[in-house]
DSSP file (Angstrom, degrees, kcal/mol; ACC not computed):
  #  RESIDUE AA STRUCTURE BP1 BP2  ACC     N-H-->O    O-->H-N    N-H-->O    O-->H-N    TCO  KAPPA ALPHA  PHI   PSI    X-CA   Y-CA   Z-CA
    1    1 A X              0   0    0      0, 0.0     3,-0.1     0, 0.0     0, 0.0   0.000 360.0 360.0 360.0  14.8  -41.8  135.7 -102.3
    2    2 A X        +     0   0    0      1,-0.2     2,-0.1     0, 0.0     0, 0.0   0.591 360.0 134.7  93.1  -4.6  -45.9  134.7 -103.3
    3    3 A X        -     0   0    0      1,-0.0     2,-0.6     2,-0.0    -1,-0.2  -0.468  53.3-144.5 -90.0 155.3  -45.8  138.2 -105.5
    4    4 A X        -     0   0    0     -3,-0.1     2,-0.4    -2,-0.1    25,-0.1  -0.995  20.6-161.4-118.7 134.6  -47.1  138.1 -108.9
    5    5 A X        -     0   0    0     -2,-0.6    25,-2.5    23,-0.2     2,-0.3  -0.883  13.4-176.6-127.9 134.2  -45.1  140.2 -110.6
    6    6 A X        -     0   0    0     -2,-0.4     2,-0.2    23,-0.2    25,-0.2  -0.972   7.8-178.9-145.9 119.9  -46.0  142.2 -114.5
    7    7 A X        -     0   0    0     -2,-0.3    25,-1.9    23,-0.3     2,-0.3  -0.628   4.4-174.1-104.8 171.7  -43.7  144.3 -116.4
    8    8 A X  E     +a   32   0A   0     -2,-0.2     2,-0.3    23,-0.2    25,-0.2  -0.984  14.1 146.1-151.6 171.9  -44.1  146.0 -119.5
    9    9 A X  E     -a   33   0A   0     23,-2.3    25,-1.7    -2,-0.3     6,-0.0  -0.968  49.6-111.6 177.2-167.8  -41.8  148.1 -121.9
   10   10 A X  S    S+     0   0    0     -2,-0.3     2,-0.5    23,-0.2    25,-0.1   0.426  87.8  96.2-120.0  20.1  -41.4  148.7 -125.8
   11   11 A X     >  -     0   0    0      1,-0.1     4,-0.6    23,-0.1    23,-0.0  -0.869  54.8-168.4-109.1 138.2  -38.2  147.0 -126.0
   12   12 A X  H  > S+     0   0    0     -2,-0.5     4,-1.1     2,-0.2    -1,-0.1   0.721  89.9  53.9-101.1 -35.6  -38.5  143.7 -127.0
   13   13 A X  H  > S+     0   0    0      1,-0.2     4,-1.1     2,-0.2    -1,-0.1   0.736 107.3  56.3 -67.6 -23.2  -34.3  143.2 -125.8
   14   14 A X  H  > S+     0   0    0      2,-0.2     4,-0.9     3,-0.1    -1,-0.2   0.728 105.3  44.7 -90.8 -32.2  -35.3  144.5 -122.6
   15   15 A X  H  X S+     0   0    0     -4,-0.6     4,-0.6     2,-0.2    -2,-0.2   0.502 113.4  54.2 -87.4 -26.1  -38.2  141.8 -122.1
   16   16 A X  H >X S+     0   0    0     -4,-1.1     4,-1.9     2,-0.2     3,-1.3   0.979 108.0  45.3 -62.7 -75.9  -35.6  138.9 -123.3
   17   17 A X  H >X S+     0   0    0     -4,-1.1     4,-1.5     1,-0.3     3,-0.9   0.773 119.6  58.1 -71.6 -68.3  -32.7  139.8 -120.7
   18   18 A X  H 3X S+     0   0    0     -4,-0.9     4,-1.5     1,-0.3    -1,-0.3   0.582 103.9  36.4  41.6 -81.4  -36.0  139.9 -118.5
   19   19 A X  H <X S+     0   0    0     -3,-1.3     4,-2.3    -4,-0.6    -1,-0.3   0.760 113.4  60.7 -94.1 -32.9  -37.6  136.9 -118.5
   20   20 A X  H <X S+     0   0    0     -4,-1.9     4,-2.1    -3,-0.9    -2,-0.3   0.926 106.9  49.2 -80.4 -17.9  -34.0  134.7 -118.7
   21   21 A X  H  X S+     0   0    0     -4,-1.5     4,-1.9    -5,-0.2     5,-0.3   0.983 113.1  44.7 -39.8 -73.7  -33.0  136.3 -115.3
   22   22 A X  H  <>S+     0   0    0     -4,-1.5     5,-3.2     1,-0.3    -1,-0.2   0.813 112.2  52.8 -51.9 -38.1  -36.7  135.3 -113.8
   23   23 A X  H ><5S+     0   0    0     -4,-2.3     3,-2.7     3,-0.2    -1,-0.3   0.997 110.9  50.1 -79.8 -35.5  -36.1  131.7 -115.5
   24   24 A X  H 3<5S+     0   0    0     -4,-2.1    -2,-0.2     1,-0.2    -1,-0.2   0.889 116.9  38.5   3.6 -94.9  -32.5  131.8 -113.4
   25   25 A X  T 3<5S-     0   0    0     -4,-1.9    -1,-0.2    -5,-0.2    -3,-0.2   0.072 114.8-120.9 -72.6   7.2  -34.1  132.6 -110.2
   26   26 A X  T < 5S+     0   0    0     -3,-2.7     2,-0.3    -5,-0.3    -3,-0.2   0.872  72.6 108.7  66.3  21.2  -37.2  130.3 -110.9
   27   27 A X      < -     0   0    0     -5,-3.2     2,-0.2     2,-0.0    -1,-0.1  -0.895  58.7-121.6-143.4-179.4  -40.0  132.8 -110.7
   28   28 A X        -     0   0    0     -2,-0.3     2,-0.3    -3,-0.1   -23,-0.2  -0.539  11.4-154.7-123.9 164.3  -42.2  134.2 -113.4
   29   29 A X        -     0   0    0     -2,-0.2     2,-3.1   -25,-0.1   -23,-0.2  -0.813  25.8-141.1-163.7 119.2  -43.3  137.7 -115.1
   30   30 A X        -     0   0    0    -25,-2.5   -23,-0.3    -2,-0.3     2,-0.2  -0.432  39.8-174.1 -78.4  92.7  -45.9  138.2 -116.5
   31   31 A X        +     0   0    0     -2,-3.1     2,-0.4   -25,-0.2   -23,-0.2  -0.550   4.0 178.9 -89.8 110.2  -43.7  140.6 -119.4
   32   32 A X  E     -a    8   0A   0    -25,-1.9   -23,-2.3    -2,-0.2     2,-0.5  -0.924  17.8-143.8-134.3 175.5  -45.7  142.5 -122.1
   33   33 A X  E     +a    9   0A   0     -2,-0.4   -23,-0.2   -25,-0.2     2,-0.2  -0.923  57.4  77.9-106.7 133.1  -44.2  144.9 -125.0
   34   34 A X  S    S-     0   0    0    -25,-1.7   -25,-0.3    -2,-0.5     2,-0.2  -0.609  85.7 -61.3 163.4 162.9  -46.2  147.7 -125.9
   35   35 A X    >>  -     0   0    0     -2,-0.2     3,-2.7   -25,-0.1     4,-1.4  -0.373  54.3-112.3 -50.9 123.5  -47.2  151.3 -124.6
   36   36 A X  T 34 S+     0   0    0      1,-0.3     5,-0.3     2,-0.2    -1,-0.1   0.557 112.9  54.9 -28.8 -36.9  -48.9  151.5 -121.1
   37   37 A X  T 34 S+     0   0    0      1,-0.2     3,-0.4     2,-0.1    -1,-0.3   0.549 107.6  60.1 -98.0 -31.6  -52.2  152.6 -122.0
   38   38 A X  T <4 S+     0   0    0     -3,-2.7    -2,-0.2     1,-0.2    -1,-0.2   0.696  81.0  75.8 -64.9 -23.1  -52.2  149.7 -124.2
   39   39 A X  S  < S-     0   0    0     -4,-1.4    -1,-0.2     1,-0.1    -2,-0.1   0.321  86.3-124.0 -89.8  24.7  -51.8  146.9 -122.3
   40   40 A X        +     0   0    0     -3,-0.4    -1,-0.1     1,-0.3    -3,-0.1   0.099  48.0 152.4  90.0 -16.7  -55.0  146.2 -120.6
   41   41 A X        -     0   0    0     -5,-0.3    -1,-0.3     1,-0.1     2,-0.3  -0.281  48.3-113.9 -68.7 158.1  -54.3  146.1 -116.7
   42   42 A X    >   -     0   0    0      1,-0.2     3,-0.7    29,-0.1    -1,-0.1  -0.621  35.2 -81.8 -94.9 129.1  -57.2  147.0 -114.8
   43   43 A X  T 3  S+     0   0    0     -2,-0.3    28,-0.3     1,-0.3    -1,-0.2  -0.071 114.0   8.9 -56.0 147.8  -57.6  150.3 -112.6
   44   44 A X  T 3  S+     0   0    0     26,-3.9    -1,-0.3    28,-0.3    27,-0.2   0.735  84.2 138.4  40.7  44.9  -56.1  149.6 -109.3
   45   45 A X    <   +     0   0    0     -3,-0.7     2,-0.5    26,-0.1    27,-0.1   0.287  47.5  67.0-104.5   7.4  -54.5  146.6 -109.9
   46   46 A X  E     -b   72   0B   0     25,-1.7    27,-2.7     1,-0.0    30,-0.1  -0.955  48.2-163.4-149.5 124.9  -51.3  146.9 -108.3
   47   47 A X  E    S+     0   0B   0     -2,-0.5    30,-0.9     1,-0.2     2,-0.2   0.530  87.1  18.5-101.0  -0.6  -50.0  147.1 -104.8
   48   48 A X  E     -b   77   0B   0     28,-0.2     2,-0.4     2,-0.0    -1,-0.2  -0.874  64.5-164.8-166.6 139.0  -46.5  148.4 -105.7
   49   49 A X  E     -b   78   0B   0     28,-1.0    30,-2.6    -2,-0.2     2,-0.4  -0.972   9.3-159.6-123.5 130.5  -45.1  150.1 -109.1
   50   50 A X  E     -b   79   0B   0     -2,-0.4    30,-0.2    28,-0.2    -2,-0.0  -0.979  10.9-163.9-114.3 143.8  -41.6  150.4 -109.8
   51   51 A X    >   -     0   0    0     28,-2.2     3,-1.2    -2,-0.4    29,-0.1  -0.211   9.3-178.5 -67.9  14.8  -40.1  152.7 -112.1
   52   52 A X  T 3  S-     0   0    0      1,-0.3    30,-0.2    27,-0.2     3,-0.1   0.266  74.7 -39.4 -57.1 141.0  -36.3  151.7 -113.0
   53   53 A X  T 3  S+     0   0    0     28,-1.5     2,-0.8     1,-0.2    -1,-0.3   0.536  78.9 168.3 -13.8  58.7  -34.6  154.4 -115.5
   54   54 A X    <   +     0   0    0     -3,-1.2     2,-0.5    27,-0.2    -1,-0.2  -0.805   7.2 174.8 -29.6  82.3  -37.7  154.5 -117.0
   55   55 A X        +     0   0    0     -2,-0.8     2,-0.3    -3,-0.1    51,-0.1  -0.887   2.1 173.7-116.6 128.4  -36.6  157.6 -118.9
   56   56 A X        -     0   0    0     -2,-0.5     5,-0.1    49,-0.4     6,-0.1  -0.912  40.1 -77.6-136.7 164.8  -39.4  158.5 -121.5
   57   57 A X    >   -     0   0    0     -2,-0.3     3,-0.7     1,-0.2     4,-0.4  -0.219  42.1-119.5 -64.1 164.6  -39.5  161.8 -123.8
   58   58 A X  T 3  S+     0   0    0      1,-0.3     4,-0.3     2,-0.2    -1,-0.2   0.648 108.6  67.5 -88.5  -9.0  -40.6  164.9 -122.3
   59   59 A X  T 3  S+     0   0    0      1,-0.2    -1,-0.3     2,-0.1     4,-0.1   0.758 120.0  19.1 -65.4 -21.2  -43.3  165.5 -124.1
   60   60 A X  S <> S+     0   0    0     -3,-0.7     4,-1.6     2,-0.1    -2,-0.2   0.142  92.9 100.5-116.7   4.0  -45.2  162.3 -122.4
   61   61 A X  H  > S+     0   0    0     -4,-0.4     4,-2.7     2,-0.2     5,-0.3   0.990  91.1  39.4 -72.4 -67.3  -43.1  161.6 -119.2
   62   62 A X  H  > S+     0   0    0     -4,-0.3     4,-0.8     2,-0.2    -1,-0.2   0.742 109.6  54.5 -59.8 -26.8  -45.5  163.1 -117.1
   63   63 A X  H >> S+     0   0    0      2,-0.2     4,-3.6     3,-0.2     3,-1.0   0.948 112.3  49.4 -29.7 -80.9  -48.6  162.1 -118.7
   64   64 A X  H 3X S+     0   0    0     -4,-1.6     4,-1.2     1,-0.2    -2,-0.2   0.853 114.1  44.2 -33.2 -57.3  -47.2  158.5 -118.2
   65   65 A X  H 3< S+     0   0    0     -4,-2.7    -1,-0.2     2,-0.2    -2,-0.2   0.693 112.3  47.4 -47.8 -31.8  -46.4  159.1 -114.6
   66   66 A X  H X< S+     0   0    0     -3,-1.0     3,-2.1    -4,-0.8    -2,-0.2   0.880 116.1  53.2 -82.1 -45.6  -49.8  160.9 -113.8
   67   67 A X  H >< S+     0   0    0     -4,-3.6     3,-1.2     1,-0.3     4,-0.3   0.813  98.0  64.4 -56.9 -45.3  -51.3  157.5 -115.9
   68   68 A X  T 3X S+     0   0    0     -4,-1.2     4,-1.2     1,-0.3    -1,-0.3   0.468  91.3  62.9 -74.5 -28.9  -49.4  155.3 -113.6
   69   69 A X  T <4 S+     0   0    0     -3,-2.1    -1,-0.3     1,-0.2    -2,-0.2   0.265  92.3  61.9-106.2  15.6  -51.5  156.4 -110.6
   70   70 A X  T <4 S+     0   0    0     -3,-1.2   -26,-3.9   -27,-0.0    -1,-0.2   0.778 107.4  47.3 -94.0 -43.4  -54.9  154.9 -112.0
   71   71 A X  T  4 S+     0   0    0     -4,-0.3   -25,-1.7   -28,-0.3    -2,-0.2   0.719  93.9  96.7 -79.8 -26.0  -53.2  151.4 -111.8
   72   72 A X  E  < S-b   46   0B   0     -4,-1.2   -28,-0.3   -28,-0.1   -25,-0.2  -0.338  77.4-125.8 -59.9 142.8  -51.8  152.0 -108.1
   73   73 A X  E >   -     0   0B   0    -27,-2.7     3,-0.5     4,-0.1     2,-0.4  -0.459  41.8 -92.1 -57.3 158.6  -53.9  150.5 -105.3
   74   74 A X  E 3  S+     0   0B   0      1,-0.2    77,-0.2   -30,-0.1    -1,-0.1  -0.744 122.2  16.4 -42.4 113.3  -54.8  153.6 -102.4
   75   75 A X  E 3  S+     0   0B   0     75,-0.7    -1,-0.2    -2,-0.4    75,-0.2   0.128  99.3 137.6 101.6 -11.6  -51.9  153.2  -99.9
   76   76 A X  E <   -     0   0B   0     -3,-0.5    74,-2.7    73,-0.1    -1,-0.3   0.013  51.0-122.6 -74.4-168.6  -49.9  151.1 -102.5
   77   77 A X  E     -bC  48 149B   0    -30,-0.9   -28,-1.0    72,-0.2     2,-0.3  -0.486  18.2-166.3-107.3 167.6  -45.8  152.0 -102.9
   78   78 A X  E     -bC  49 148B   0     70,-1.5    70,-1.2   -30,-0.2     2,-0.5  -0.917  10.6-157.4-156.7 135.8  -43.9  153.1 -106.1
   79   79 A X  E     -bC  50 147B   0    -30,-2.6   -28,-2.2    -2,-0.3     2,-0.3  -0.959  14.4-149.9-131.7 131.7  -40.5  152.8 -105.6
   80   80 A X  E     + C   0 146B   0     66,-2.1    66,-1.9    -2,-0.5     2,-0.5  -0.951  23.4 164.0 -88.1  71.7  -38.2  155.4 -108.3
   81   81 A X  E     + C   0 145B   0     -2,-0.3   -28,-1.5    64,-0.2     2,-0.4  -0.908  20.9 126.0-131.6 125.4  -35.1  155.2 -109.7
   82   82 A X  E     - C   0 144B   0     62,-1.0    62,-3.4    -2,-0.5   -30,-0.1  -0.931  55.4 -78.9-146.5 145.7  -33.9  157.3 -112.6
   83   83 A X  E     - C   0 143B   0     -2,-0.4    24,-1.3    60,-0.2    60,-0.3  -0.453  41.4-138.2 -51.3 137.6  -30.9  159.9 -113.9
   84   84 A X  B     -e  107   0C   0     58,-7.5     3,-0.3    43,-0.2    23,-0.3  -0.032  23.6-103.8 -91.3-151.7  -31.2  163.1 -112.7
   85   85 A X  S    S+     0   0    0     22,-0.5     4,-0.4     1,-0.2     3,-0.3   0.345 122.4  64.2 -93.9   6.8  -30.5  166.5 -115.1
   86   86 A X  S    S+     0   0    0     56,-0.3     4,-0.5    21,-0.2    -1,-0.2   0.730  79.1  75.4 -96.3  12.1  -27.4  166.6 -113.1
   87   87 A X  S  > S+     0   0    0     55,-0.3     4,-2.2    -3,-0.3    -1,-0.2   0.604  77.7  72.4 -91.8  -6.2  -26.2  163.4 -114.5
   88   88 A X  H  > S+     0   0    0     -3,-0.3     4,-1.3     2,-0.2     3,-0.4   0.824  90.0  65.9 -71.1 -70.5  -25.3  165.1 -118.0
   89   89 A X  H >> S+     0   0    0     -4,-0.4     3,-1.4     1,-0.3     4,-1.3   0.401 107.1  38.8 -12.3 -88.0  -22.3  166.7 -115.8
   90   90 A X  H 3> S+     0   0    0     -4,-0.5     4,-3.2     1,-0.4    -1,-0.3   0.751 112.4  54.7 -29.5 -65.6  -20.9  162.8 -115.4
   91   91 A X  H 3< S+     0   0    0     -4,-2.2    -1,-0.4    -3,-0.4    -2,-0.2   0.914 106.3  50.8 -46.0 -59.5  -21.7  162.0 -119.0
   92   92 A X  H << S+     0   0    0     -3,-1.4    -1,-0.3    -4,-1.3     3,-0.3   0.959 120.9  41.7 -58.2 -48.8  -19.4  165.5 -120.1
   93   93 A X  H  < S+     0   0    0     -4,-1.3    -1,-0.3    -5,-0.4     2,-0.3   0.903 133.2   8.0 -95.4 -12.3  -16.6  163.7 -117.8
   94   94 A X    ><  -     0   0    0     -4,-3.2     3,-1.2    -5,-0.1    -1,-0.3  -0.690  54.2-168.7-164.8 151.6  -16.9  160.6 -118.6
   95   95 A X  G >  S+     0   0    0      1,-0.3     3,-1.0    -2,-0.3    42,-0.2   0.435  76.1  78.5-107.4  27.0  -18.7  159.2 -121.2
   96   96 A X  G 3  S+     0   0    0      1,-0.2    42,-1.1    42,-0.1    41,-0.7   0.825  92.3  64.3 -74.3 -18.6  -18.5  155.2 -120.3
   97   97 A X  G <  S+     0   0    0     -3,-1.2    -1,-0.2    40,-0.3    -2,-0.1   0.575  85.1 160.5 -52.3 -24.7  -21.2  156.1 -117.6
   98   98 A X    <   +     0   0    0     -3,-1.0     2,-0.2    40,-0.1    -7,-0.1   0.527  13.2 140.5 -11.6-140.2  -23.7  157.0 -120.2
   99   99 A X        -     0   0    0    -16,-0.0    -1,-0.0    -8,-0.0    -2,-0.0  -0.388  65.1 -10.4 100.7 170.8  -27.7  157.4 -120.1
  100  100 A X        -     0   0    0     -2,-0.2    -9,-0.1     1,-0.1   -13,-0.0   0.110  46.2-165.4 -44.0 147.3  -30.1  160.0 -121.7
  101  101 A X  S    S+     0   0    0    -10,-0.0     2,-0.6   -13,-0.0    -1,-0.1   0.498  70.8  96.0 -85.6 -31.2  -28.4  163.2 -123.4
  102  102 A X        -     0   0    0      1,-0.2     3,-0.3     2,-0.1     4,-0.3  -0.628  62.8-165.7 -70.5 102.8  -31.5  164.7 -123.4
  103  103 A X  S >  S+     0   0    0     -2,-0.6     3,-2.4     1,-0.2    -1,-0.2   0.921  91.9  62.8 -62.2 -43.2  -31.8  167.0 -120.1
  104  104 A X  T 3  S+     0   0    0      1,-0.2    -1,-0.2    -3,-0.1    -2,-0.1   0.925 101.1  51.5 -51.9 -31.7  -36.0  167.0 -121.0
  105  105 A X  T 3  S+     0   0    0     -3,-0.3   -49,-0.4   -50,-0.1     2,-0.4   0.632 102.3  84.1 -90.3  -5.8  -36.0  163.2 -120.5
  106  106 A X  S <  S-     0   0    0     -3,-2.4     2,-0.3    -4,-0.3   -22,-0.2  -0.852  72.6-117.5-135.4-174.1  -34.3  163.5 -117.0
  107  107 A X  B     -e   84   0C   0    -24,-1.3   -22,-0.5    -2,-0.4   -21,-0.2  -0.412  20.0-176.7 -98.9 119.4  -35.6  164.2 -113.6
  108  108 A X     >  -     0   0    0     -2,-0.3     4,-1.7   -24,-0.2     5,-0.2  -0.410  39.8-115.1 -95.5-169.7  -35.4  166.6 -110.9
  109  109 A X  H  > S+     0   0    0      2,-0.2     4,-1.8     3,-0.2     5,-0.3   0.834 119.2  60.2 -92.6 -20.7  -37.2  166.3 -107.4
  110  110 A X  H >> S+     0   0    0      2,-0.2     4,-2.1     1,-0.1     3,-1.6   0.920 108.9  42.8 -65.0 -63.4  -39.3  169.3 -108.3
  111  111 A X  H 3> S+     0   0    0      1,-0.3     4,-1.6     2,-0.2     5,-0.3   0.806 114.9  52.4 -26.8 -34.3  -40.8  167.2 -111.5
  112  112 A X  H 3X S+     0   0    0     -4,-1.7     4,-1.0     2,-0.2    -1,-0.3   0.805 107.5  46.0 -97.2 -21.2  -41.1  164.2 -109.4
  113  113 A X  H << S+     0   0    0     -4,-1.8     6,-0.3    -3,-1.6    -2,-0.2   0.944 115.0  55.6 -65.9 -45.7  -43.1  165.9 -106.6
  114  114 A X  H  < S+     0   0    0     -4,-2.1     3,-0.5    -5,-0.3    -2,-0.2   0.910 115.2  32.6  -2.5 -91.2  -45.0  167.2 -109.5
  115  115 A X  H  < S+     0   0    0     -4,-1.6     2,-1.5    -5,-0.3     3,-0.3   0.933 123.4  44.9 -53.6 -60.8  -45.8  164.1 -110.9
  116  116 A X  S >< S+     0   0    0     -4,-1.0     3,-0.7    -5,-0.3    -1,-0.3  -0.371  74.1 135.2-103.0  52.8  -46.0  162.3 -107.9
  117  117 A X  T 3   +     0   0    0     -2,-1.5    -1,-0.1    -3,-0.5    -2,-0.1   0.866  68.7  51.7 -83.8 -30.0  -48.2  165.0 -106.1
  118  118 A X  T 3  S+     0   0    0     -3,-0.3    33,-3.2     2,-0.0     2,-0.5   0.227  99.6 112.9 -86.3  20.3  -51.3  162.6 -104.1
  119  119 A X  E <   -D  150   0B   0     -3,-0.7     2,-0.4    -6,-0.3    31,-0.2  -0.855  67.7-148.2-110.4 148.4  -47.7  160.5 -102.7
  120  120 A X  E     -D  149   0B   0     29,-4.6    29,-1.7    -2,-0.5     2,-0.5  -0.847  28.3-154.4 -82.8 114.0  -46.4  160.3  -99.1
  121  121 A X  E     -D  148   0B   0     -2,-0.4    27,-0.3    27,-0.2     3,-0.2  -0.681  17.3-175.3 -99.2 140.4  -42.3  160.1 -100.2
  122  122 A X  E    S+     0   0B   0     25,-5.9     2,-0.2    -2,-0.5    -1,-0.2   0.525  76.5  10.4-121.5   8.9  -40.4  158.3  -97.5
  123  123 A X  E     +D  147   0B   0     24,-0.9    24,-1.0     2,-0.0    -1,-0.5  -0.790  61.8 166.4-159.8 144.1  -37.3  159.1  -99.3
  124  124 A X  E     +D  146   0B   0     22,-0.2     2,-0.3    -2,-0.2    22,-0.2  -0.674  19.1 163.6-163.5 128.6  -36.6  161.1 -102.0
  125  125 A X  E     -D  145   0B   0     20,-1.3    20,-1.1    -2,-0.2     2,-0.5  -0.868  40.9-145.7-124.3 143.3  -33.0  162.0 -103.1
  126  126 A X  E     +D  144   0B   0     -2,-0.3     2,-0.3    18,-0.2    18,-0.2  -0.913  46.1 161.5-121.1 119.0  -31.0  163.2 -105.3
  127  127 A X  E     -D  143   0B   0     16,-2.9    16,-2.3    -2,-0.5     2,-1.0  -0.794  42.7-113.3-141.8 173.3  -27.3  161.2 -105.0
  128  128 A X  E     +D  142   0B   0     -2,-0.3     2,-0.3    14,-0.2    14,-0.2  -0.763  43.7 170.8 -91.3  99.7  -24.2  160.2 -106.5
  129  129 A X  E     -D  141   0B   0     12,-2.2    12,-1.1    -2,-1.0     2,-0.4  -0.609  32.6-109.0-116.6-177.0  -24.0  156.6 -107.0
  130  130 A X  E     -D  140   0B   0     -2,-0.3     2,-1.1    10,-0.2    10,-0.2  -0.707  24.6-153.3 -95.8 153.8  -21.6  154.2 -108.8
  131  131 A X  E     +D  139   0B   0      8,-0.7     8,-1.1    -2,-0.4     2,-0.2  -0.799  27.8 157.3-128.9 109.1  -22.7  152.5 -111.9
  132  132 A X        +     0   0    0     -2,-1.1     2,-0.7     6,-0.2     6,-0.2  -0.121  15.3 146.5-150.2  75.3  -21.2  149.4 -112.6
  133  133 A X    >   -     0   0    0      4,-0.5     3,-1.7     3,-0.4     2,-0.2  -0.619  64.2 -83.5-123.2  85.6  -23.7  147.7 -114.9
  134  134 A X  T 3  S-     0   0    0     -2,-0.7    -1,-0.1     1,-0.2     0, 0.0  -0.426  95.1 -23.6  46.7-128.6  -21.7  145.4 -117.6
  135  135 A X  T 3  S+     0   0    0     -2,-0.2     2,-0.3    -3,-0.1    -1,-0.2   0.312 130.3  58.1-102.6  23.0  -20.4  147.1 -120.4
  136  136 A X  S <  S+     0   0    0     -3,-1.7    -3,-0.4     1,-0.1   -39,-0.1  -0.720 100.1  25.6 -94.4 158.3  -22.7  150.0 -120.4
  137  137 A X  S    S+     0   0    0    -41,-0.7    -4,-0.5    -2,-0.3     2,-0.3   0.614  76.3 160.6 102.2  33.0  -23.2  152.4 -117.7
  138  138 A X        +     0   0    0    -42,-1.1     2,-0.2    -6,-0.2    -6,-0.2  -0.745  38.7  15.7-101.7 147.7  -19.8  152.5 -115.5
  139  139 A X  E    S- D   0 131B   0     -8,-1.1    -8,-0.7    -2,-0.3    -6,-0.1  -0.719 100.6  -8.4 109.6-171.0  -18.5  154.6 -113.3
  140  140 A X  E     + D   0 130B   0    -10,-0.2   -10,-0.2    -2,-0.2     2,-0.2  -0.087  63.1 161.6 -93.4 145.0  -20.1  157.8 -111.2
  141  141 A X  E     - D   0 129B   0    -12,-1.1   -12,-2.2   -51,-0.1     2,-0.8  -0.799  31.6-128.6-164.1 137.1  -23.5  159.0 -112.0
  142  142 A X  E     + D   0 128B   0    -14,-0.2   -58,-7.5    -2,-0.2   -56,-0.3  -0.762  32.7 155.0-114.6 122.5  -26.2  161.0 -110.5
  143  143 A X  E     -CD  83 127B   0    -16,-2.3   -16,-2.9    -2,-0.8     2,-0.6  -0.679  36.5-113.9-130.1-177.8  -30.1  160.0 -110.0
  144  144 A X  E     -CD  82 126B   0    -62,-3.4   -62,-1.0    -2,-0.3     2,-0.5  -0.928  29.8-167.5-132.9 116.4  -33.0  160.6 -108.0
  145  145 A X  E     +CD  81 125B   0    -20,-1.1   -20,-1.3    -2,-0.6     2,-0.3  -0.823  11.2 161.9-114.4 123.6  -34.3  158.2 -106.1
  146  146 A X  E     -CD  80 124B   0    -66,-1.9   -66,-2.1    -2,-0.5     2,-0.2  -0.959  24.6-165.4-145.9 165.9  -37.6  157.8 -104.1
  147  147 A X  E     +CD  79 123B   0    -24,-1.0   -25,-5.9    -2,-0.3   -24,-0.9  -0.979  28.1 161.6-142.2 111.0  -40.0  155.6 -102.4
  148  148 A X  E     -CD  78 121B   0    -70,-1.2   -70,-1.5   -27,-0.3     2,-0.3  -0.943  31.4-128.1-148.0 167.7  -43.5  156.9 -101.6
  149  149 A X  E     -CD  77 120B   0    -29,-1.7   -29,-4.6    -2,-0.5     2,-0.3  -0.837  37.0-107.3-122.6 147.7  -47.3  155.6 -100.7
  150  150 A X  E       D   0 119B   0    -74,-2.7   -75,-0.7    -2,-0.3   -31,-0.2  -0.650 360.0 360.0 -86.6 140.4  -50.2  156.7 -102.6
  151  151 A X              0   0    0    -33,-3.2    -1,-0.1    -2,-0.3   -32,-0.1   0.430 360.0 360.0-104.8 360.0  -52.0  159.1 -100.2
């Protein structure tokens, strides 16, 4: 779609599975491994940020998030999707569904207004979806999902 597109993370398996999708589907990413703060992008460099379970300890989550808003454009989008704290509930019943054990590493919609406090949300939910994501992650699960513009 013309986008130039840059991910990052600190999984090096996560950047693999990554980049053969993109070679699949013929487009490119510019993919780098390494902590955020490390990886060089340039203040306001970005016209849309996504988030995908991007689940990080809770001693840094918000930090990261708050960090996140140096690299948005003014008016650009960030679009959200993560486990919520209700999602341990699934995990108890059943535990092919997994995702974090840790309730500090996931997210309610007060934390994410929080975090996300200078954003316009034009959704944010907290829902019950279905998970059906190879042979991790099946079955019922609950996350919090949002879309907002940087005010």
């Amino acid at each position: 779609m013309g986008w130039k597109a840059s991910a990052f993370d600190i999984s090096s398996e996560g950047r693999n599975k990554a980049l053969k999708l993109a070679e699949k589907n013929n487009v490119a990413i510019d993919y780098q491994i390494g902590e955020l703060d490390t990886l060089g992008y340039s203040p306001q460099s970005f016209d849309a940020v996504a988030l995908i379970y991007a689940h990080f300890p809770a001693a840094i989550k918000s930090a990261i998030h708050k960090g996140l808003d140096k690299y948005l454009r003014s008016g650009g989008i960030i679009i959200f999707e993560a486990f919520s704290k209700k999602h341990l509930e699934y995990i108890a019943r059943d535990e092919k569904v997994r995702g974090p054990k840790d309730i500090d590493s996931l997210f309610s919609i007060d934390e994410v207004k929080s975090d996300f406090a200078n954003y316009d949300f034009f959704e944010l939910d907290e829902k019950e979806i279905e998970l059906n994501e190879g042979i991790y992650h099946n079955g019922k699960g609950s996350v919090i999902r949002f879309v907002a513009r940087k005010i």
